[in-house]
DSSP file (Angstrom, degrees, kcal/mol; ACC not computed):
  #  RESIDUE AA STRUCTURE BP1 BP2  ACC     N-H-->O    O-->H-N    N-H-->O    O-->H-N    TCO  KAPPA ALPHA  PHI   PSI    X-CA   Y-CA   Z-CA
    1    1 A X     >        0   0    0      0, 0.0     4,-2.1     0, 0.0     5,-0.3   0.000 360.0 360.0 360.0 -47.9   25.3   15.1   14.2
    2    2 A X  H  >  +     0   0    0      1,-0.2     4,-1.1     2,-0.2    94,-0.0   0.776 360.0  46.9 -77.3 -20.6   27.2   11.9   12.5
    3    3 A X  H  > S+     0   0    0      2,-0.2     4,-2.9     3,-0.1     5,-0.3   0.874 112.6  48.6 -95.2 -29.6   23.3   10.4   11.3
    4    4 A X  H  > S+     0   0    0      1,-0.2     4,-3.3     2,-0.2    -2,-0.2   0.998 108.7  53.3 -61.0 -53.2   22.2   13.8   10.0
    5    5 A X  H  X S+     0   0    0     -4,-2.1     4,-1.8     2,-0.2    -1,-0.2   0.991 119.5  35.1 -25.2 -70.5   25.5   13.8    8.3
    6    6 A X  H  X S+     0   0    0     -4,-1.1     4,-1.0    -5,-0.3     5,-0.3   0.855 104.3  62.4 -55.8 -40.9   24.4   10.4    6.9
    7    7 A X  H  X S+     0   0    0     -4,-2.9     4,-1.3     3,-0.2    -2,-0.2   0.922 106.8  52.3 -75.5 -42.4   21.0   10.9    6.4
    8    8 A X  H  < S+     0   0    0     -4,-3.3     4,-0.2    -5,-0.3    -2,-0.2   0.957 112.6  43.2 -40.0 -64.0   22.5   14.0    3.7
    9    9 A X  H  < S+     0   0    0     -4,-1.8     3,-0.3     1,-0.2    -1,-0.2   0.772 122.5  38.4 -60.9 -36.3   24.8   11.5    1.6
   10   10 A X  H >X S+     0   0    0     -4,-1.0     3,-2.5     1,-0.2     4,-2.4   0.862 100.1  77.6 -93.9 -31.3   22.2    8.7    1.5
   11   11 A X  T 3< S+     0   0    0     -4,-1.3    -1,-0.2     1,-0.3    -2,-0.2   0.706  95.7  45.0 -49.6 -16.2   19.1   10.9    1.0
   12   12 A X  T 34 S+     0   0    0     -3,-0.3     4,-0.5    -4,-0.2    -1,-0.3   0.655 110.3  53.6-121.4  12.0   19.5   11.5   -2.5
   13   13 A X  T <> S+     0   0    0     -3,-2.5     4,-3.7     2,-0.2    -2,-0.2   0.614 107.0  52.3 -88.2 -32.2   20.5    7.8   -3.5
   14   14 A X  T  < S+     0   0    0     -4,-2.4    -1,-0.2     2,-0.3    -3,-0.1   0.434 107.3  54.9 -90.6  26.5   17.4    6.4   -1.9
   15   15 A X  T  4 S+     0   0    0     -3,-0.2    -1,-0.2    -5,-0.2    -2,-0.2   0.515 103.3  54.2 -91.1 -19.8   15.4    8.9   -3.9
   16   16 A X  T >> S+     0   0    0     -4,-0.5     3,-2.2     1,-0.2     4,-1.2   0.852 111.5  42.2 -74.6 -50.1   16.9    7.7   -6.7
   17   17 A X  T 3< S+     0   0    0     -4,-3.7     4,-0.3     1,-0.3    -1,-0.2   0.769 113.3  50.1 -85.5  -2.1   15.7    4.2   -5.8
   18   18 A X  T 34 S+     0   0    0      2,-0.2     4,-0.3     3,-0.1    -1,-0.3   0.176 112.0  54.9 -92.5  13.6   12.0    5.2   -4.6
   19   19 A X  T <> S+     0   0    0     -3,-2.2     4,-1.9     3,-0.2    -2,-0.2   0.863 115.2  40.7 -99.4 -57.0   12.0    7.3   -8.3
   20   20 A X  T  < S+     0   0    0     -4,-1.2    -2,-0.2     2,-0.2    -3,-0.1   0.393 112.8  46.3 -60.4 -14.7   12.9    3.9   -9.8
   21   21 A X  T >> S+     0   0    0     -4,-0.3     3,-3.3    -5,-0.2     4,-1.8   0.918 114.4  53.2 -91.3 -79.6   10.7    1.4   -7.9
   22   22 A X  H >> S+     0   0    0     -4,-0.3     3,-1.0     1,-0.3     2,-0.8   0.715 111.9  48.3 -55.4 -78.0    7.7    4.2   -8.6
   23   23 A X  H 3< S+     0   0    0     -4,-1.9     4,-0.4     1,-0.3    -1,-0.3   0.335 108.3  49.2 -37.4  -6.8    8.7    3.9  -12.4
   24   24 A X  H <> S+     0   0    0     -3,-3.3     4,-1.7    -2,-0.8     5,-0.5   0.653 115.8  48.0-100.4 -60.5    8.8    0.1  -12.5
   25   25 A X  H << S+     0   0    0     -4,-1.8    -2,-0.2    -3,-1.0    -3,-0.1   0.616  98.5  65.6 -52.4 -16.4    5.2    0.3  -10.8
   26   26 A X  T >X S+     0   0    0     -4,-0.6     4,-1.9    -5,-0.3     3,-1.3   0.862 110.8  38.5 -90.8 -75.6    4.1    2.7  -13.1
   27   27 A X  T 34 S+     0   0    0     -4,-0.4    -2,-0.2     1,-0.3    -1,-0.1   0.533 101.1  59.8 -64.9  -3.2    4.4    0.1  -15.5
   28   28 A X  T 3X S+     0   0    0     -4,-1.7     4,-1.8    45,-0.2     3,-0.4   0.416 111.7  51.7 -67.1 -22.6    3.4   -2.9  -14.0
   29   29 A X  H <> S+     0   0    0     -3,-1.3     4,-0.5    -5,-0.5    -2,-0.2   0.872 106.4  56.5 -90.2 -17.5   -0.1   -0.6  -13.7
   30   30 A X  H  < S+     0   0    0     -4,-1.9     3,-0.4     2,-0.2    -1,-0.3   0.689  97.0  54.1 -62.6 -14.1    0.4   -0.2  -16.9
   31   31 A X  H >4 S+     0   0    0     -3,-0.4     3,-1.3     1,-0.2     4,-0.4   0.805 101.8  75.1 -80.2 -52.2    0.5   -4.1  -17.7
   32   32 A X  H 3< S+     0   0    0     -4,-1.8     3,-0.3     1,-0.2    -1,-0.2   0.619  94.2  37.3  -3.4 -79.9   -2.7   -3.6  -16.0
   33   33 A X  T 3X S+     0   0    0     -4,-0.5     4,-2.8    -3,-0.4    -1,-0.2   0.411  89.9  88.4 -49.9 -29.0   -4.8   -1.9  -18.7
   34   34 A X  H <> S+     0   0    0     -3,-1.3     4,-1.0     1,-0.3    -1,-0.2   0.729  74.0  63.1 -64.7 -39.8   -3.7   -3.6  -21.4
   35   35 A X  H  > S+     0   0    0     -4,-0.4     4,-2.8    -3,-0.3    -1,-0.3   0.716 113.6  45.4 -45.6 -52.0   -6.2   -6.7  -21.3
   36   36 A X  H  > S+     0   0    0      2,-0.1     4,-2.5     3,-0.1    -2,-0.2   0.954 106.3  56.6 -89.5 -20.5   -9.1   -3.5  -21.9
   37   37 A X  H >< S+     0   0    0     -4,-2.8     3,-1.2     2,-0.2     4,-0.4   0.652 111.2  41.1 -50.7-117.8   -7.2   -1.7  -24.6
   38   38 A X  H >< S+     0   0    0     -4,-1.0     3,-2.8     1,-0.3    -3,-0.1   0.383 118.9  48.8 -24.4 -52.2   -7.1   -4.9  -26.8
   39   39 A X  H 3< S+     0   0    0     -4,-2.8    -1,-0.3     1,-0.3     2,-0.2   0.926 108.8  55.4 -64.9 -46.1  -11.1   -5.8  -25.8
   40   40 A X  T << S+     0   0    0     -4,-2.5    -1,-0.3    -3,-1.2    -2,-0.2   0.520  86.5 108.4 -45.0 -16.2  -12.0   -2.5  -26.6
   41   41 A X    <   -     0   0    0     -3,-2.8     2,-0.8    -4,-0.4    -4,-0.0  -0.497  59.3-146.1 -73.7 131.2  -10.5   -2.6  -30.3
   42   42 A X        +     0   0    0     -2,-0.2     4,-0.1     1,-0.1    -1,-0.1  -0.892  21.4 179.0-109.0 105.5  -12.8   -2.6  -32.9
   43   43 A X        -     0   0    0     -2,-0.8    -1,-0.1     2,-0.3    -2,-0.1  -0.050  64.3 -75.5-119.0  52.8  -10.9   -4.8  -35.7
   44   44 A X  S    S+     0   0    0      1,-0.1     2,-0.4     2,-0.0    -1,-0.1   0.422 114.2  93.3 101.5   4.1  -13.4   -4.9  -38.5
   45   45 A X        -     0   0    0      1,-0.1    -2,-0.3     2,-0.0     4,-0.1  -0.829  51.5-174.3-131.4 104.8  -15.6   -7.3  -36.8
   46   46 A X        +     0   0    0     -2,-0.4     2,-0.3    -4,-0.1    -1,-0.1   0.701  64.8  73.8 -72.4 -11.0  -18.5   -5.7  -34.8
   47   47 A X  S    S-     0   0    0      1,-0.2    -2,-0.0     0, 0.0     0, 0.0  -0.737 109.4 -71.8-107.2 169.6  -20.1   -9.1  -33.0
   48   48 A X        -     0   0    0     -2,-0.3     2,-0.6     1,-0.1    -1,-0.2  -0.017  50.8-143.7 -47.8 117.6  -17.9  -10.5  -30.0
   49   49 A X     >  -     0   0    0      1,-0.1     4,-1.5    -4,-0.1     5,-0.2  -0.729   4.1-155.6 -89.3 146.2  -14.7  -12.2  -31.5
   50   50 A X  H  > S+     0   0    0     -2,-0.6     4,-1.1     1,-0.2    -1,-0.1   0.684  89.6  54.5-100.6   9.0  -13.8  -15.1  -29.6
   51   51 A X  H  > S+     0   0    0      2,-0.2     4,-3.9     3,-0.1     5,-0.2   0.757 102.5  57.9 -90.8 -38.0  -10.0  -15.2  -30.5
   52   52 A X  H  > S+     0   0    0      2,-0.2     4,-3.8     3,-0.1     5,-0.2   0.996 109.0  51.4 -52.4 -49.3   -9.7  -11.4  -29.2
   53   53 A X  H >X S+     0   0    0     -4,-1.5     4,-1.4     1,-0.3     3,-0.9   0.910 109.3  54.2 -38.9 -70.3  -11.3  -13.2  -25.5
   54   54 A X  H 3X S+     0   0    0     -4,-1.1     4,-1.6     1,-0.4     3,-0.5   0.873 112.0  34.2 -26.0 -65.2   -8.6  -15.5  -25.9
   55   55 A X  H >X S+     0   0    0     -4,-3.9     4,-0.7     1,-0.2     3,-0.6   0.951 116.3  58.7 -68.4 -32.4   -6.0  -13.1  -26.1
   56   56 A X  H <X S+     0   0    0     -4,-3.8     4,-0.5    -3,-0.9    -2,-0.3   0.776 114.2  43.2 -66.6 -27.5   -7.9  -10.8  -23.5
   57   57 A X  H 3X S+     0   0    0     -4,-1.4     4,-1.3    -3,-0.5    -1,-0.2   0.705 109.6  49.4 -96.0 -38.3   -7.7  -13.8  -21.2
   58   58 A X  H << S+     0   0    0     -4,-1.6     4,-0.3    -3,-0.6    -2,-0.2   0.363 102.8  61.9-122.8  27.3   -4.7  -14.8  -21.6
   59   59 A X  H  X>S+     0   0    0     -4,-0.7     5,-0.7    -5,-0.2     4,-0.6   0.680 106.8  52.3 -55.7 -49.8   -3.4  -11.3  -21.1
   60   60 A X  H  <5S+     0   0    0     -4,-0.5    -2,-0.2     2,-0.2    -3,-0.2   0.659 102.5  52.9 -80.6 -35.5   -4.7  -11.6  -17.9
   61   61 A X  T  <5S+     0   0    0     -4,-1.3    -3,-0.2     1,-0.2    -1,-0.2   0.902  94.0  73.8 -80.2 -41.2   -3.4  -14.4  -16.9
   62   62 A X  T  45S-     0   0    0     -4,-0.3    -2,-0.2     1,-0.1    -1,-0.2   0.794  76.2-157.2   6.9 -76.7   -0.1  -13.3  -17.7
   63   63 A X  T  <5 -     0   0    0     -4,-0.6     2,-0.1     1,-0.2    -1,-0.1   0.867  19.9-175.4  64.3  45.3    0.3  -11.2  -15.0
   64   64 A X      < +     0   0    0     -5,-0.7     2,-0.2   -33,-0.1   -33,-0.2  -0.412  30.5  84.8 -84.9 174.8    2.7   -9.4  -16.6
   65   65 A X  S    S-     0   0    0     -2,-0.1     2,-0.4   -34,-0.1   -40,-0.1  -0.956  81.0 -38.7 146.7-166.5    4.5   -6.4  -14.6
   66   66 A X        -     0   0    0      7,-0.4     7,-2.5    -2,-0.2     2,-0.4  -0.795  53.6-153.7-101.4 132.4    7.6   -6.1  -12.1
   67   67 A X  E     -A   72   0A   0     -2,-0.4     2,-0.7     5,-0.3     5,-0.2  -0.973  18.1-177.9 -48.6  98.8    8.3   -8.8   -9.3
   68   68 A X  E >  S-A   71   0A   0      3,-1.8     3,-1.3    -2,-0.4    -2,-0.0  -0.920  79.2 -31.4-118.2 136.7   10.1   -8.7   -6.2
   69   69 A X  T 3  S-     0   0    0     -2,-0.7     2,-1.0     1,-0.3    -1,-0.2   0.953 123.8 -49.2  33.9  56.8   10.3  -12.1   -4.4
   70   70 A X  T 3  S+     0   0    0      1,-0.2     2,-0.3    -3,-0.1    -1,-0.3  -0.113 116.5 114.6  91.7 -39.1    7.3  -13.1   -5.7
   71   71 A X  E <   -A   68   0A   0     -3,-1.3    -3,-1.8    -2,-1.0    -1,-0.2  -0.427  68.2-121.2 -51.7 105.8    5.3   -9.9   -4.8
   72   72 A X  E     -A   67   0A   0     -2,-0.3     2,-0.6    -5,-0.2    -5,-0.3  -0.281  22.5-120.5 -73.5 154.0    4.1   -8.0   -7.7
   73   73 A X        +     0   0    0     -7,-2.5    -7,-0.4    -2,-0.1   -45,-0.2  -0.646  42.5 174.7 -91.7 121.9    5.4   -4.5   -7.6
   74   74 A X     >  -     0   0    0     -2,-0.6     4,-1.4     1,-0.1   -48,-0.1  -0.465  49.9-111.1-124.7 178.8    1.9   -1.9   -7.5
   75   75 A X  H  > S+     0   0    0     -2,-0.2     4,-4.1     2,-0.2    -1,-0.1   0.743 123.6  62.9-102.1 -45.8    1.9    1.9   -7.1
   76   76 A X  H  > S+     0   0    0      2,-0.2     4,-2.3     3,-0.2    -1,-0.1   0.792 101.1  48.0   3.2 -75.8    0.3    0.7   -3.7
   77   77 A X  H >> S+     0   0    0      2,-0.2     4,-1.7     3,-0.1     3,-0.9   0.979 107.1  54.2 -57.3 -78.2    3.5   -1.1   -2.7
   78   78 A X  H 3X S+     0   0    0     -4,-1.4     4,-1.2     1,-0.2    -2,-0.2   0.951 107.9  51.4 -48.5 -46.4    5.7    1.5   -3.4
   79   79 A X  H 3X S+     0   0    0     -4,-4.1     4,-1.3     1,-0.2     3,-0.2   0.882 107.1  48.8 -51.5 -36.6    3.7    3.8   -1.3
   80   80 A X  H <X S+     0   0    0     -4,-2.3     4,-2.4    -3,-0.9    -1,-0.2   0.834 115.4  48.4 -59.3 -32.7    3.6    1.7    1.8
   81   81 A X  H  X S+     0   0    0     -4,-1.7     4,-0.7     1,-0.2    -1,-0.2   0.473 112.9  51.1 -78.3   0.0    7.5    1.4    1.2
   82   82 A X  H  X S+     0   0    0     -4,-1.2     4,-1.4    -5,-0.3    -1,-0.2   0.844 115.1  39.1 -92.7 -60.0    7.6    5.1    0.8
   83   83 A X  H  X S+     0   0    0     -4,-1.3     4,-3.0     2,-0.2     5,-0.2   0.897 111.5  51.6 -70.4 -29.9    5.8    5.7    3.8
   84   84 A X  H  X S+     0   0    0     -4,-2.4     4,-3.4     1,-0.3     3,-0.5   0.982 112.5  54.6 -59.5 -62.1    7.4    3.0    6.0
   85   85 A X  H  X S+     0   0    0     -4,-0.7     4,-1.6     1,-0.2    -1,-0.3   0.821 106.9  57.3 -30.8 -47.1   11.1    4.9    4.5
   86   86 A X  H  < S+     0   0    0     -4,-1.4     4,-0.5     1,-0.2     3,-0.3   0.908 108.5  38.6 -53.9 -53.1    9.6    8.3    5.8
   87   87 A X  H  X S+     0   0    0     -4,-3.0     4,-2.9    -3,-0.5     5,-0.2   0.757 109.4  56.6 -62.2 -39.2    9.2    7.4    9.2
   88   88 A X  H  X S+     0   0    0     -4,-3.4     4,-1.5    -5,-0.2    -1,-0.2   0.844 116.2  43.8 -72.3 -21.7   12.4    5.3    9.7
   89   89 A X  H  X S+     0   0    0     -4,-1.6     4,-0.7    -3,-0.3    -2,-0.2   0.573 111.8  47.8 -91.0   2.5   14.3    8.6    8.5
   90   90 A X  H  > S+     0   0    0     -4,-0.5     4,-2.5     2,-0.2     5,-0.4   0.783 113.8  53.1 -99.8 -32.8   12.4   11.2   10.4
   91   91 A X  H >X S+     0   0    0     -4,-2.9     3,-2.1     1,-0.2     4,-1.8   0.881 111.4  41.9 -37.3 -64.7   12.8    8.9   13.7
   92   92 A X  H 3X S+     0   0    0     -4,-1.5     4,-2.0     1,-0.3    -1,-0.2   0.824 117.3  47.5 -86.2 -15.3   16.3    8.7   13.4
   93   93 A X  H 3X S+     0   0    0     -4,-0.7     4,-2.5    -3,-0.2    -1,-0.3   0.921 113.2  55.2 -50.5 -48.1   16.7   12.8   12.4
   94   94 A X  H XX S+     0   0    0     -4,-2.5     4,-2.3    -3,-2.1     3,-1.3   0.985 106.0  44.8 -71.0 -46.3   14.5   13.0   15.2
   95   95 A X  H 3X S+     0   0    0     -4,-1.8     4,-1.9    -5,-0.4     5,-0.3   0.972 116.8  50.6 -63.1 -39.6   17.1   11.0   17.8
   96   96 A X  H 3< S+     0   0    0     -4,-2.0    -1,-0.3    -5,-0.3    -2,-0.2   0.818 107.3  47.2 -69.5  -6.1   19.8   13.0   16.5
   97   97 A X  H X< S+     0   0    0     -4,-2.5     3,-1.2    -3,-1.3    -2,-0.2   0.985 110.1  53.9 -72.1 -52.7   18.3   15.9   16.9
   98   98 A X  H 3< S+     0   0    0     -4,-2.3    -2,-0.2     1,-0.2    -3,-0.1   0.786 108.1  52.7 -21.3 -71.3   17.3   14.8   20.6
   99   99 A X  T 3<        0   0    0     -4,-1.9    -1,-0.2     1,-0.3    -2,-0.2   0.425 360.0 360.0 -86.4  -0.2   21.1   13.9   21.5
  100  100 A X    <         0   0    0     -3,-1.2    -1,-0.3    -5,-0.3    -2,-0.2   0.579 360.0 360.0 -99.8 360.0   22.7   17.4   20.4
């Protein structure tokens, strides 16, 4: 009864932090793209520029996007951390249910 209790009061702050993690990921995937946007741009010069590579490259190398500890933060990530979250609250629903 007292973790079902708990699991109510915390449940809607850790949706608030798996909405924000997925929005931080969402834009690190955006970070992603960005490297084919720019080659894809046609800027007035039709044969291969080699200063756009340059910048396409070093776009890429960047890596820009979100970090935690070193890890870059993917839509990926957050799902495994999503799922892993699911399970540790329907166990422990499930033991309180078990002990009432």
């Amino acid at each position: 009864e007292c973790v079902g209790l708990a699991m109510g009061s915390v449940m809607p702050l850790c949706a608030v932090a798996v909405v924000t993690v997925f929005s931080a990921a969402s834009i690190t995937e955006k970070c992603n793209r960005v490297p084919s946007v720019v080659n894809a741009g046609d800027f007035g010069n039709p044969v291969m520029d080699q200063d756009r590579q340059y910048l396409v490259q070093y776009i890429v190398n960047s890596a820009a996007g979100f970090y935690i500890r070193g890890a870059r933060l993917t839509a990926l990530w957050v799902l495994k951390l999503f799922y892993i979250f699911a399970v540790v609250c329907f166990s422990l629903l499930t033991q309180s249910a078990l002990r009432a």
